[in-house]
Residue, then its C-alpha position, 0 to 999 in steps of 0.5 A: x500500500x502506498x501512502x501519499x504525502x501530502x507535503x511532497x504533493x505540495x511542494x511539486x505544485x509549489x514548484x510548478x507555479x514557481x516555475x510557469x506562474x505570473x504575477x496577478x494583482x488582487x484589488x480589495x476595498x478598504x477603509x482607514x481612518x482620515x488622518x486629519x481627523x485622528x490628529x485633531x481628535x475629532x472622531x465621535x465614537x457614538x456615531x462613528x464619524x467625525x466631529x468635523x462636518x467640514x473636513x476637506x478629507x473625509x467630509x465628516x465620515x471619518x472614514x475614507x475609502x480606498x482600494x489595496x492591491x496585492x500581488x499574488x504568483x499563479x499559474x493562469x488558464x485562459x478558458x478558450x472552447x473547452x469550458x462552454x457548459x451545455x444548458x437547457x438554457x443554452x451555452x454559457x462560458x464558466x470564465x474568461x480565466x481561471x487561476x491557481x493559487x496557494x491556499x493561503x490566499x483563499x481569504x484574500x480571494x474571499x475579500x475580494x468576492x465578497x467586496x466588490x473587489x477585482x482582479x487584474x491578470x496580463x492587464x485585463x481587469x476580471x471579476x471573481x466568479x467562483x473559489x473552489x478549493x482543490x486538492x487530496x487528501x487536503x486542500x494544496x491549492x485554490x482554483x478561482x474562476x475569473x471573467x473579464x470586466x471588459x476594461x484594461x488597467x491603463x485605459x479605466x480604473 
């Protein structure tokens, strides 16, 4: 009986993303606290904004929203004729793209689902459709399926 090591399996796929992946960037939503706000103490606990209705930074919200990018190593597949899925409704492609990534970014990749985040792979811009974690006998990798928002970094933002 041979027994298989998960750890082993790791590695060869850490290995294989190392060798042929690229850089991807994942955009999540994120608020910080303003700044001008903080240093004049004019936050209301109660509330949860500012004091000062007049700020020319936050507007009184207190709050100022912004969007983190982090890049991230993954093997990309580009989905081409293959993953069109027959329906009773007809043909539907499952994404533009999928990737795969270490687990250790699930949460990452969750975020961004979740907050309206995005994706960008060889300077396209995608939204996330679905995270599935894959891998036996535990979970080694994450495969996110990926479809384009229609829009390249440098021409929208």
């Amino acid at each position: 009986m041979v027994l298989v090591n998960p750890d082993f399996i790791k590695d060869q796929i850490d290995s294989v993303r190392t060798q042929i992946g690229r850089t991807i960037t994942v955009y999540t939503p994120q608020a910080t606290a303003c700044l001008a706000c903080v240093a004049a103490g004019d936050y209301d606990p109660k509330s949860d904004t500012s004091f000062n209705i007049v700020c020319p930074q936050c507007n009184g919200a207190y709050w100022i929203n912004h969007v983190d990018g982090t890049d991230v190593l993954a093997r990309i597949h580009w989905v081409g004729n293959e993953a069109i899925t027959a329906t009773p409704g007809g043909k539907y492609y499952l994404g533009d793209a999928q990737v795969t990534v270490d687990p250790m970014y699930r949460a990452l990749f969750e975020a961004a689902q979740n907050e309206a985040g995005r994706v960008d792979v060889d300077g396209q811009h995608f939204q996330i459709l679905k995270i599935s974690p894959m891998g036996a006998p535990t979970i080694n990798r994450i495969r996110i399926v990926l479809r384009g928002m229609g829009a390249r970094p440098e021409t929208a933002q």
